[in-house]
Backbone as XML, in Angstrom:
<?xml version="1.0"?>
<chain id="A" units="angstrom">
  <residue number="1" name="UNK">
    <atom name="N" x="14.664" y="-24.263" z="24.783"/>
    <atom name="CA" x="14.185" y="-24.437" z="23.418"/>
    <atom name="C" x="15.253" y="-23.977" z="22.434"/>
  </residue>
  <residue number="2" name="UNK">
    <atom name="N" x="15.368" y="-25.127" z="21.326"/>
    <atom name="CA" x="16.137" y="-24.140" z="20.188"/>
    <atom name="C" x="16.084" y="-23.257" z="20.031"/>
  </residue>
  <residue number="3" name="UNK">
    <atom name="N" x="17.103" y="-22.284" z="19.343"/>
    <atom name="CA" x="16.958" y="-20.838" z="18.172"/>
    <atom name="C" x="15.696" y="-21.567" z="16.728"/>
  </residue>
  <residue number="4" name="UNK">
    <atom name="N" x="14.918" y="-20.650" z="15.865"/>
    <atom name="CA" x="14.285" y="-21.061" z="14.805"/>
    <atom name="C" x="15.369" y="-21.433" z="13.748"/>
  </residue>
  <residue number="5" name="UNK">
    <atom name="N" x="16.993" y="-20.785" z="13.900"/>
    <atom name="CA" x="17.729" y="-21.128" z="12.764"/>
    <atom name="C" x="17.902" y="-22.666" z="12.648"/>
  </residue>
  <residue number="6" name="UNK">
    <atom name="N" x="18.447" y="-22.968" z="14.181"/>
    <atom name="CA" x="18.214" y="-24.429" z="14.660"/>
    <atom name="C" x="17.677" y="-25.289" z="14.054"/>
  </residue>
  <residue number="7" name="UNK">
    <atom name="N" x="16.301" y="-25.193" z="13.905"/>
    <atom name="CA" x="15.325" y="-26.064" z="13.434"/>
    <atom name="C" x="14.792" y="-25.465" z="12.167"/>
  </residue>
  <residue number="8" name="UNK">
    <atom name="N" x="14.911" y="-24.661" z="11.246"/>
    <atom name="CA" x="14.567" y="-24.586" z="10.446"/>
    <atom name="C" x="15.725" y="-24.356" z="8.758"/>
  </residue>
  <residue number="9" name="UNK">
    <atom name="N" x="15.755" y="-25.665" z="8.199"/>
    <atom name="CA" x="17.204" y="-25.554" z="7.780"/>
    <atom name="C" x="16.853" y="-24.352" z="6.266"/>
  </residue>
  <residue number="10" name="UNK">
    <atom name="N" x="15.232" y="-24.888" z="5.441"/>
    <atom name="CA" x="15.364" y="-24.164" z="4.427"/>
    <atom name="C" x="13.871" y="-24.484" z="4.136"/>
  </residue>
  <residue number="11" name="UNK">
    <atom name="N" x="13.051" y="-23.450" z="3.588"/>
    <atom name="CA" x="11.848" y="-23.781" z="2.734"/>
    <atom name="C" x="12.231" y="-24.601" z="1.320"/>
  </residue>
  <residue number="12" name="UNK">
    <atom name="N" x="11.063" y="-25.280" z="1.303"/>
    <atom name="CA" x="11.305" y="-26.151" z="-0.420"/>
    <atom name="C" x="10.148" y="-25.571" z="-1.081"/>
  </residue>
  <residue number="13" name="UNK">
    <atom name="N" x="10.954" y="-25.239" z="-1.758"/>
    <atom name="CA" x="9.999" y="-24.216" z="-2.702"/>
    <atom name="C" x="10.594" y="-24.681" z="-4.755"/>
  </residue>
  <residue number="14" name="UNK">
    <atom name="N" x="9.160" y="-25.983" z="-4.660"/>
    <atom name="CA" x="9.592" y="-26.986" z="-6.148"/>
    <atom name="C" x="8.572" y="-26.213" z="-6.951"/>
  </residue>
  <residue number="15" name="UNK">
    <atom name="N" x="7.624" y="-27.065" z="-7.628"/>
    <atom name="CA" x="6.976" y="-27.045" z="-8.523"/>
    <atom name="C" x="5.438" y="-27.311" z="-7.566"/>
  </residue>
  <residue number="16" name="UNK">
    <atom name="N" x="5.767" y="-28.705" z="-7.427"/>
    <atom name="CA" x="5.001" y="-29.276" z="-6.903"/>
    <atom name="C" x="4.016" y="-28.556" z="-5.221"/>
  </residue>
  <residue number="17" name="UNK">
    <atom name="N" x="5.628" y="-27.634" z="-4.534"/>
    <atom name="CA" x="4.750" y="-27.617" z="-2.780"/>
    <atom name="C" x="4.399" y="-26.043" z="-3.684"/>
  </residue>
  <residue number="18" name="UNK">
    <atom name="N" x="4.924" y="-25.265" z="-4.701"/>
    <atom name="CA" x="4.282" y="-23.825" z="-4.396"/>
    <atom name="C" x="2.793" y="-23.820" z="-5.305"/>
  </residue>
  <residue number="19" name="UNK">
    <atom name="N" x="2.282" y="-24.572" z="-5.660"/>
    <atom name="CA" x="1.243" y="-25.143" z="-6.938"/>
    <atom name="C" x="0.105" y="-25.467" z="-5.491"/>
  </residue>
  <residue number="20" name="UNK">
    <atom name="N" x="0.770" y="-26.309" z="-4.744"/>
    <atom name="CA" x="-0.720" y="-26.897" z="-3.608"/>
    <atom name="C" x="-0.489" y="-26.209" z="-2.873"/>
  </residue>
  <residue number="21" name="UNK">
    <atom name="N" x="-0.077" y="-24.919" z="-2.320"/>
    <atom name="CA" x="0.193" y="-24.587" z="-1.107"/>
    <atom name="C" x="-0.985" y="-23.718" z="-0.796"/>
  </residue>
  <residue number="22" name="UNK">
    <atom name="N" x="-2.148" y="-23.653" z="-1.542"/>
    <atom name="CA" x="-3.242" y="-22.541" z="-1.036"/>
    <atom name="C" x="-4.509" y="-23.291" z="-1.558"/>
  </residue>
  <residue number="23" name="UNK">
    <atom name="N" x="-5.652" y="-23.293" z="-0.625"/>
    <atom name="CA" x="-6.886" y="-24.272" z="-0.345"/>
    <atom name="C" x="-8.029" y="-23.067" z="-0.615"/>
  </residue>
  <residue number="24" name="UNK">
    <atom name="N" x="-8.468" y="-22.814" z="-1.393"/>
    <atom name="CA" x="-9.450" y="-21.654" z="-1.908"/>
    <atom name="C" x="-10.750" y="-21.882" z="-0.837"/>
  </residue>
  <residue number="25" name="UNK">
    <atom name="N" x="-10.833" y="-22.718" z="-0.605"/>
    <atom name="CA" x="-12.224" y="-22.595" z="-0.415"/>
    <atom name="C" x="-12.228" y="-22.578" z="1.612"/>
  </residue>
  <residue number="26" name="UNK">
    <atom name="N" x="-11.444" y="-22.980" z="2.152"/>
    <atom name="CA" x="-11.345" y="-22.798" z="3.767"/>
    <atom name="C" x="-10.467" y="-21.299" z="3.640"/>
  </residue>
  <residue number="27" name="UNK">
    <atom name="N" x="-9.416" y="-20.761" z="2.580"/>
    <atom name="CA" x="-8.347" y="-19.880" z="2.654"/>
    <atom name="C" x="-7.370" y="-20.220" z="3.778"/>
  </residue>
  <residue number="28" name="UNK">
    <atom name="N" x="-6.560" y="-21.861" z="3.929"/>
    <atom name="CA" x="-5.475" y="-22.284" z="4.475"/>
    <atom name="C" x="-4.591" y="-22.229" z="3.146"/>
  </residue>
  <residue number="29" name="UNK">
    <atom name="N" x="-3.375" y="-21.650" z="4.082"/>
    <atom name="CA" x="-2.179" y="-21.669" z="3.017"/>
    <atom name="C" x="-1.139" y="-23.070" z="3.861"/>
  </residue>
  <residue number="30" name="UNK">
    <atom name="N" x="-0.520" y="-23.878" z="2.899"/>
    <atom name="CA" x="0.059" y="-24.934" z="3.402"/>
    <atom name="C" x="2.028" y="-24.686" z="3.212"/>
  </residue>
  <residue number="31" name="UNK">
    <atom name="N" x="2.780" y="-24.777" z="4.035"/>
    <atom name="CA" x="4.261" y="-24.084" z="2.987"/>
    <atom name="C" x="5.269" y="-25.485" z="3.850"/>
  </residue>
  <residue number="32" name="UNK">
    <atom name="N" x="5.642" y="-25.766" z="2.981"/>
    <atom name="CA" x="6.667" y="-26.830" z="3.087"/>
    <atom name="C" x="8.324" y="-26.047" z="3.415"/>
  </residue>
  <residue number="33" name="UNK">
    <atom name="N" x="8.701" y="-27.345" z="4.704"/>
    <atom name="CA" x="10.523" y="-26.706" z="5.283"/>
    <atom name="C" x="10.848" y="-28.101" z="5.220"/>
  </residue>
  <residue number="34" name="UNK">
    <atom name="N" x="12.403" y="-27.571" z="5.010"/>
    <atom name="CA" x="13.213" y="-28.900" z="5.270"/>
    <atom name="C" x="13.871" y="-28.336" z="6.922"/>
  </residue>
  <residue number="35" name="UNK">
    <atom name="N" x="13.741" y="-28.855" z="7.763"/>
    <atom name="CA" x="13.697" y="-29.247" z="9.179"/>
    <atom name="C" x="14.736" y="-30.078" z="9.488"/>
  </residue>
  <residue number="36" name="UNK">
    <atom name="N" x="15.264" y="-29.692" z="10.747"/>
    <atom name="CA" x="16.741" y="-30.544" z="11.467"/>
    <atom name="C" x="15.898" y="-32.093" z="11.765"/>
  </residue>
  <residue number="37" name="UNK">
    <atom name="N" x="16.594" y="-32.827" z="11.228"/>
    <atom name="CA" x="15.994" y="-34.039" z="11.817"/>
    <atom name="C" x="15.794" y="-34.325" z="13.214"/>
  </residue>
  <residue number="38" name="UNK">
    <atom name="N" x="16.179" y="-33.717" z="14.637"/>
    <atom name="CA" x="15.619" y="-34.357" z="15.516"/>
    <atom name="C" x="14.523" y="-33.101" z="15.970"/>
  </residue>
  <residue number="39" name="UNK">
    <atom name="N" x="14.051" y="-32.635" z="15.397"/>
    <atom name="CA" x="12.614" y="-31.500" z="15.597"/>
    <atom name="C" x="11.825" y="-32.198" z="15.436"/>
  </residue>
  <residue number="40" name="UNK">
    <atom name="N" x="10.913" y="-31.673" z="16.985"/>
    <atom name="CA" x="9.533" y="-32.509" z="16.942"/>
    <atom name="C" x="8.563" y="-31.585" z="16.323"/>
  </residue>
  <residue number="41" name="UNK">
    <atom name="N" x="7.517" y="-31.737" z="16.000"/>
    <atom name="CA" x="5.907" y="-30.964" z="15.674"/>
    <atom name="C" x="6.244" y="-29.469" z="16.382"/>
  </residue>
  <residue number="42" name="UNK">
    <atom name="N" x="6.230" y="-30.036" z="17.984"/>
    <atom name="CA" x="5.769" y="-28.953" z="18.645"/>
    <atom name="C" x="6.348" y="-27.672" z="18.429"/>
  </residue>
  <residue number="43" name="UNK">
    <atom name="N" x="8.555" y="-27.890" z="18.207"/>
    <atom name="CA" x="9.346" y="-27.056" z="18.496"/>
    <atom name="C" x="9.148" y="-26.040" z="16.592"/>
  </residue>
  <residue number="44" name="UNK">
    <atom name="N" x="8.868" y="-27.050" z="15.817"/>
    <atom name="CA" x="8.923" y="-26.496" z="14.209"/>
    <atom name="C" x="7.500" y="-25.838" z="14.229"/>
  </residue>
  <residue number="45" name="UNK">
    <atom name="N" x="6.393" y="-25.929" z="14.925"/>
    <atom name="CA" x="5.273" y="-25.426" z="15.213"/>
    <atom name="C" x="5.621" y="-23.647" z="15.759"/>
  </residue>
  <residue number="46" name="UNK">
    <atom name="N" x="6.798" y="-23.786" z="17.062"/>
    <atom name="CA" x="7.391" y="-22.578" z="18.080"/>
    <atom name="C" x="7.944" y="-21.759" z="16.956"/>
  </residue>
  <residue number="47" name="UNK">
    <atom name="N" x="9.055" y="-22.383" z="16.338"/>
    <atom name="CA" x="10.095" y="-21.905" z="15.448"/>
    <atom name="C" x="8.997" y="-21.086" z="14.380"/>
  </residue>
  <residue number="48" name="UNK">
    <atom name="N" x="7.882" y="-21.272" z="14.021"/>
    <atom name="CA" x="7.424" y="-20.790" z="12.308"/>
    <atom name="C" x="6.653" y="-20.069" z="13.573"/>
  </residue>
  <residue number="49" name="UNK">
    <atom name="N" x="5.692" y="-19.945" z="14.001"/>
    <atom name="CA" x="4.968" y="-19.138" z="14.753"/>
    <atom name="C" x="6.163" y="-17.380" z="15.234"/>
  </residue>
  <residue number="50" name="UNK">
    <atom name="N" x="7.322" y="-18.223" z="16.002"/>
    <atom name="CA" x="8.545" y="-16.919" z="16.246"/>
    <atom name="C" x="9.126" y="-16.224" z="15.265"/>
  </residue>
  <residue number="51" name="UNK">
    <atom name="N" x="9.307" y="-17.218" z="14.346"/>
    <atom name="CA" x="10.211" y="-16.238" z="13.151"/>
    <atom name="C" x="9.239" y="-15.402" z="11.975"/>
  </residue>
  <residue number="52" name="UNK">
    <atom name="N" x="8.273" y="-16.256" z="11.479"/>
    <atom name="CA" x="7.172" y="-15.391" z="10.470"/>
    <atom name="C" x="6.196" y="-14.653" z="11.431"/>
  </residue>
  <residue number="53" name="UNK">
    <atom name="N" x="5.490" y="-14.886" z="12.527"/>
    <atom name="CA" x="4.817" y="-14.005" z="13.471"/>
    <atom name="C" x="3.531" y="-14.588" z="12.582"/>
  </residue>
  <residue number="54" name="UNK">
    <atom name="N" x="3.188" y="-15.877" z="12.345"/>
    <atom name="CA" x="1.759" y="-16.476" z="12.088"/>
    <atom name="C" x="1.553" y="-17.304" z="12.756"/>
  </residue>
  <residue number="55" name="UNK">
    <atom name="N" x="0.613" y="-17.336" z="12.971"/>
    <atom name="CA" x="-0.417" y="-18.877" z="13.716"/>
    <atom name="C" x="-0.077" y="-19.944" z="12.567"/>
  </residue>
  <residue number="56" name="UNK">
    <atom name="N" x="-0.174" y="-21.174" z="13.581"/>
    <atom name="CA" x="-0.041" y="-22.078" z="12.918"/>
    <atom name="C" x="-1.194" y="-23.555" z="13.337"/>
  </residue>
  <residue number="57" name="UNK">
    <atom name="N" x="-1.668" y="-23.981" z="12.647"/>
    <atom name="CA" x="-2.759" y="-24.957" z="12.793"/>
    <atom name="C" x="-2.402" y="-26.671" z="13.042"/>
  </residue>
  <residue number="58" name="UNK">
    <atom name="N" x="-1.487" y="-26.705" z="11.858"/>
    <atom name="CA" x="-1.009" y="-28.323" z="12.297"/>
    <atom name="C" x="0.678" y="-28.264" z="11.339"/>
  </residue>
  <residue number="59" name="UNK">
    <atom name="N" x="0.792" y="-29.401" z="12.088"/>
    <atom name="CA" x="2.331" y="-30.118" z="11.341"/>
    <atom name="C" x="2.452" y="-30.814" z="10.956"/>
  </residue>
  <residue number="60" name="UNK">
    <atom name="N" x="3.067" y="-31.029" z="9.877"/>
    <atom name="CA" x="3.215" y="-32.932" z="9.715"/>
    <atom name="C" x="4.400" y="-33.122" z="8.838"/>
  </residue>
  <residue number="61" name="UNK">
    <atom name="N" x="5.102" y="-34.179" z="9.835"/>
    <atom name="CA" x="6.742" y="-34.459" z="9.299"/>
    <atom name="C" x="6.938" y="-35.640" z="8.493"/>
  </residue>
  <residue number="62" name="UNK">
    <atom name="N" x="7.449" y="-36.273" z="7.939"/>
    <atom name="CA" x="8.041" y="-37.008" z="7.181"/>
    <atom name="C" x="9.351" y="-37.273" z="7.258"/>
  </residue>
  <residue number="63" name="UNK">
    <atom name="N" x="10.068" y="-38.607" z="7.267"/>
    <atom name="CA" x="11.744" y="-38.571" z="7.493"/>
    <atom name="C" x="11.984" y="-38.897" z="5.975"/>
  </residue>
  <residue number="64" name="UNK">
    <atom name="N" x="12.600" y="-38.153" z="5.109"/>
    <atom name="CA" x="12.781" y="-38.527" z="3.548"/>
    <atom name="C" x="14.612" y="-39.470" z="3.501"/>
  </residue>
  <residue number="65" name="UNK">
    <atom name="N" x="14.014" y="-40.493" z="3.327"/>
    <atom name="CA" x="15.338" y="-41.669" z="3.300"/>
    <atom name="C" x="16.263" y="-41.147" z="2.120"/>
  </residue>
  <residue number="66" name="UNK">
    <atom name="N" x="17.937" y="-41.510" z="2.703"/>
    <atom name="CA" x="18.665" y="-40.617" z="1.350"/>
    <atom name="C" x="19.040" y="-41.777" z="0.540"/>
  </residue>
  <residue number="67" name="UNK">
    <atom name="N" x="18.981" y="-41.443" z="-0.075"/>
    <atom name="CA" x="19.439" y="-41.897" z="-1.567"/>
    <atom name="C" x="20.820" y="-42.526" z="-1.581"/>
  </residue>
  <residue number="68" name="UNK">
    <atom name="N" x="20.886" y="-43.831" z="-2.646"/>
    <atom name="CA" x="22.165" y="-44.623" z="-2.564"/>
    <atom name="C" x="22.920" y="-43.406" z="-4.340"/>
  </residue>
  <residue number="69" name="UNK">
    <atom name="N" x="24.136" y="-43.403" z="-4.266"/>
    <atom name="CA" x="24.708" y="-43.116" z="-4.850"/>
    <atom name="C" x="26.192" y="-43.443" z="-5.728"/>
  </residue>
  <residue number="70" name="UNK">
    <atom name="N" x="26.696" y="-43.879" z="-6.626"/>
    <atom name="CA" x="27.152" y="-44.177" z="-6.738"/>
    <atom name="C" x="28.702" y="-43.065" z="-7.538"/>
  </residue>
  <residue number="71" name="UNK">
    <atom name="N" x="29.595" y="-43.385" z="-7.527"/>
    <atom name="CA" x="30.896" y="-42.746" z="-7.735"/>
    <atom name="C" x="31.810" y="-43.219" z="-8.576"/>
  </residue>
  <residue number="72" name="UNK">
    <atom name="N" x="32.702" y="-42.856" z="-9.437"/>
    <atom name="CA" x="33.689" y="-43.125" z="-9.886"/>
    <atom name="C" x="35.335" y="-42.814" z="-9.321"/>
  </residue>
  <residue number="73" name="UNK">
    <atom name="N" x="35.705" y="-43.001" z="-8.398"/>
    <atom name="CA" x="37.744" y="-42.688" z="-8.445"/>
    <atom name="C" x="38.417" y="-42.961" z="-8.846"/>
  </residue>
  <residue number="74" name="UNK">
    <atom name="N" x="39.208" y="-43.056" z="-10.456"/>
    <atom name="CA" x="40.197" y="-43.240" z="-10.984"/>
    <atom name="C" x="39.489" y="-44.601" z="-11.880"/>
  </residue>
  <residue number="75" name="UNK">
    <atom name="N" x="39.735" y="-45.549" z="-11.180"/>
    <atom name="CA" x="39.434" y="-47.059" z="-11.969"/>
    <atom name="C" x="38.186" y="-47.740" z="-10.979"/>
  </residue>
  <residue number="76" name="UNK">
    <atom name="N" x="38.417" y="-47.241" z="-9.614"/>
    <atom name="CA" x="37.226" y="-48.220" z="-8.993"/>
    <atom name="C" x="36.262" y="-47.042" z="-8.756"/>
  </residue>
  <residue number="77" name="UNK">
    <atom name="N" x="34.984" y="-47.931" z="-8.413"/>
    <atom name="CA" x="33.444" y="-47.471" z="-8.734"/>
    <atom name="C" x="33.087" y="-47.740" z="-6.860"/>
  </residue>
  <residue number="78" name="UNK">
    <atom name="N" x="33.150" y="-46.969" z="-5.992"/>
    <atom name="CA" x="32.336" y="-46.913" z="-5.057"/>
    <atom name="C" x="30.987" y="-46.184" z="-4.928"/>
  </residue>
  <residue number="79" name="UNK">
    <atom name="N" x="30.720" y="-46.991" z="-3.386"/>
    <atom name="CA" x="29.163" y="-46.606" z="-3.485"/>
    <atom name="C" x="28.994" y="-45.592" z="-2.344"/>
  </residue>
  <residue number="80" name="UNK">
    <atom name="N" x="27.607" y="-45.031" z="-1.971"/>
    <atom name="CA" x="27.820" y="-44.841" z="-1.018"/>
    <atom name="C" x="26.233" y="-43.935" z="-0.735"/>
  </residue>
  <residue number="81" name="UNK">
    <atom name="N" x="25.795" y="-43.302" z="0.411"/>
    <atom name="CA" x="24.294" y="-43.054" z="1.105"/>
    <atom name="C" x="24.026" y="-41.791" z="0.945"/>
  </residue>
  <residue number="82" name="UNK">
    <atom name="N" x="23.481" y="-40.661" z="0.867"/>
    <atom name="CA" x="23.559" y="-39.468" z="1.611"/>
    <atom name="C" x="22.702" y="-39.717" z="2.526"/>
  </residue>
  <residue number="83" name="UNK">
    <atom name="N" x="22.698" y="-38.456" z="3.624"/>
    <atom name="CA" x="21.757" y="-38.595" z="4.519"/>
    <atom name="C" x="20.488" y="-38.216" z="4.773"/>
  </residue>
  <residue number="84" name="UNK">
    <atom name="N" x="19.985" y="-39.073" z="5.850"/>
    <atom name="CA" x="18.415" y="-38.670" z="5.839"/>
    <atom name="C" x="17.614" y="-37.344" z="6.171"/>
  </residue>
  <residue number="85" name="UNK">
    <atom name="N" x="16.898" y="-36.517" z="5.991"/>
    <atom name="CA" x="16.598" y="-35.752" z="6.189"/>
    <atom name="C" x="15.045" y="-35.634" z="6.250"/>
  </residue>
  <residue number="86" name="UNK">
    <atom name="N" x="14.765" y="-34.409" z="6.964"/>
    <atom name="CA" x="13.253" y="-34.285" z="7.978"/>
    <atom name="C" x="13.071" y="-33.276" z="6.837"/>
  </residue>
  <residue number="87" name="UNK">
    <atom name="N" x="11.296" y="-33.553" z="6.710"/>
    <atom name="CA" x="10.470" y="-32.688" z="5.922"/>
    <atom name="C" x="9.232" y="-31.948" z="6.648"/>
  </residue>
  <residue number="88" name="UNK">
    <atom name="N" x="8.939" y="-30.660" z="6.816"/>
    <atom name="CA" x="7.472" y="-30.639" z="7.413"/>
    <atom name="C" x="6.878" y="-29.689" z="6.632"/>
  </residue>
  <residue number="89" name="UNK">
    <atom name="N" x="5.322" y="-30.417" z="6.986"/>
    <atom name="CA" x="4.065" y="-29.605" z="5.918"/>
    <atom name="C" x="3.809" y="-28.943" z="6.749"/>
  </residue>
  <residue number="90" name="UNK">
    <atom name="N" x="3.427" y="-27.116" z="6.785"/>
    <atom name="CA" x="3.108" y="-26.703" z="7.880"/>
    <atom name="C" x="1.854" y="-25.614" z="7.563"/>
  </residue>
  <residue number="91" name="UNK">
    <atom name="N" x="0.572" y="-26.147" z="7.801"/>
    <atom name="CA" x="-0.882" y="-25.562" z="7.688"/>
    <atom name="C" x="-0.509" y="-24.514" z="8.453"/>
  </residue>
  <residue number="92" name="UNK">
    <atom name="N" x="-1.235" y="-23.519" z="7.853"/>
    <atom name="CA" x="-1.573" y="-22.008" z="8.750"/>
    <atom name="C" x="-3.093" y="-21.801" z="8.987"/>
  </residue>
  <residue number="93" name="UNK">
    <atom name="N" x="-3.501" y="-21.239" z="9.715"/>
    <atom name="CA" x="-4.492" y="-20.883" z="10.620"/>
    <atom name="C" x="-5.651" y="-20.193" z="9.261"/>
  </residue>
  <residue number="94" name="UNK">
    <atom name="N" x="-6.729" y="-19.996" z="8.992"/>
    <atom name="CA" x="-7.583" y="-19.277" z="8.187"/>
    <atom name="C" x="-7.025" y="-17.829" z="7.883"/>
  </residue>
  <residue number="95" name="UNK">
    <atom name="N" x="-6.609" y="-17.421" z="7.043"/>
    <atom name="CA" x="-6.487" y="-15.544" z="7.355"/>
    <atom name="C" x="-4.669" y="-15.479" z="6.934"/>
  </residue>
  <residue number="96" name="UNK">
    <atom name="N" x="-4.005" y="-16.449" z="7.446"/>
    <atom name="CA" x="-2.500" y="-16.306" z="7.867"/>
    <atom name="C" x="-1.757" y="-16.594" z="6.589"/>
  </residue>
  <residue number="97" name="UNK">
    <atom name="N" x="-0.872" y="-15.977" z="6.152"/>
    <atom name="CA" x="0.101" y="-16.110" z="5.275"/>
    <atom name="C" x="1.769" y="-15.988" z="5.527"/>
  </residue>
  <residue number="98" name="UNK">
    <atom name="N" x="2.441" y="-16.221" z="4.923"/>
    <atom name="CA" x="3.909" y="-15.491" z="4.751"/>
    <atom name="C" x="3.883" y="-14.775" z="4.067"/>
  </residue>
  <residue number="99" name="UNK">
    <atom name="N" x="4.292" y="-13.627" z="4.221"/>
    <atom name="CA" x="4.847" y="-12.778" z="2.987"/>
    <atom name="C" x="5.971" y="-13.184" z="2.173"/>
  </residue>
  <residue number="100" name="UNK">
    <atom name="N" x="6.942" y="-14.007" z="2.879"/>
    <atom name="CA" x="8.328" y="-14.054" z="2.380"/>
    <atom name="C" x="8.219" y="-14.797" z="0.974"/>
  </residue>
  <residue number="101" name="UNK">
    <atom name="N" x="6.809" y="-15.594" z="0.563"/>
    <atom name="CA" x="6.489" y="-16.857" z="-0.303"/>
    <atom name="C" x="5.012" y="-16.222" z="-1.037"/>
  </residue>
  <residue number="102" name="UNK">
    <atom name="N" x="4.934" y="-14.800" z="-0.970"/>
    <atom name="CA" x="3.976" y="-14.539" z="-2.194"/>
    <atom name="C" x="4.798" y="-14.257" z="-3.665"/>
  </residue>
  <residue number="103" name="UNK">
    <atom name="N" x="4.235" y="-14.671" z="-4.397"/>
    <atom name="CA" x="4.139" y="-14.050" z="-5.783"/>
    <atom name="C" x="4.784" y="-15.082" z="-7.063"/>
  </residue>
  <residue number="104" name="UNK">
    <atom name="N" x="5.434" y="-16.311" z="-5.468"/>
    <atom name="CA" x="5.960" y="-17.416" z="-6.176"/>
    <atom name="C" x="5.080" y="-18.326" z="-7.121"/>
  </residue>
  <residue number="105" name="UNK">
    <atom name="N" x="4.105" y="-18.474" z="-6.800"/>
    <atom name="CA" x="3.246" y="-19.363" z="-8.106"/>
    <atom name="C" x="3.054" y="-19.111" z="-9.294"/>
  </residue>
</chain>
């Protein structure tokens, strides 16, 4: 099995994931990672369970397509892709939190 550094490249922590990330009424907290693209469920499931020491309930990935971009060098205008990158939503168990992601909202 991977290391968690492996598979876990960075939390995204916008506007948008720290605003929905807590469900009042079951008390699931939800926290969004940006993830190595070839991580499955199971191993980003291993990785957040090993490194924060919480249960974890479900996963769910997304491949976020990169973006075309365009450039200027001197006189000509090239183009060009960045790359794709893996997203996962990752539900926690009733009760379970991070500490590392309170106080952000």
């Amino acid at each position: 099995m991977k290391e968690a550094y492996q598979i876990l490249i960075s939390p995204l922590i916008t506007d948008k994931t720290v605003k929905g990330n807590y469900d009042r009424l079951n008390d699931v907290h939800t926290y969004v990672f940006r993830v190595a693209i070839k991580a499955n469920k199971f191993e980003i499931k291993k990785a957040i369970e090993n490194y924060f020491g919480v249960q974890v309930s479900a996963v769910n990935t997304l491949v976020m397509r990169g973006k075309m971009k365009r450039m200027q060098l001197r006189t000509k205008i090239t183009s060009g892709k960045l790359p794709n990158w893996k997203k996962a939503y990752v539900k926690l168990k009733p009760g379970h939190k991070i500490s590392e992601f309170e106080g952000m909202s």
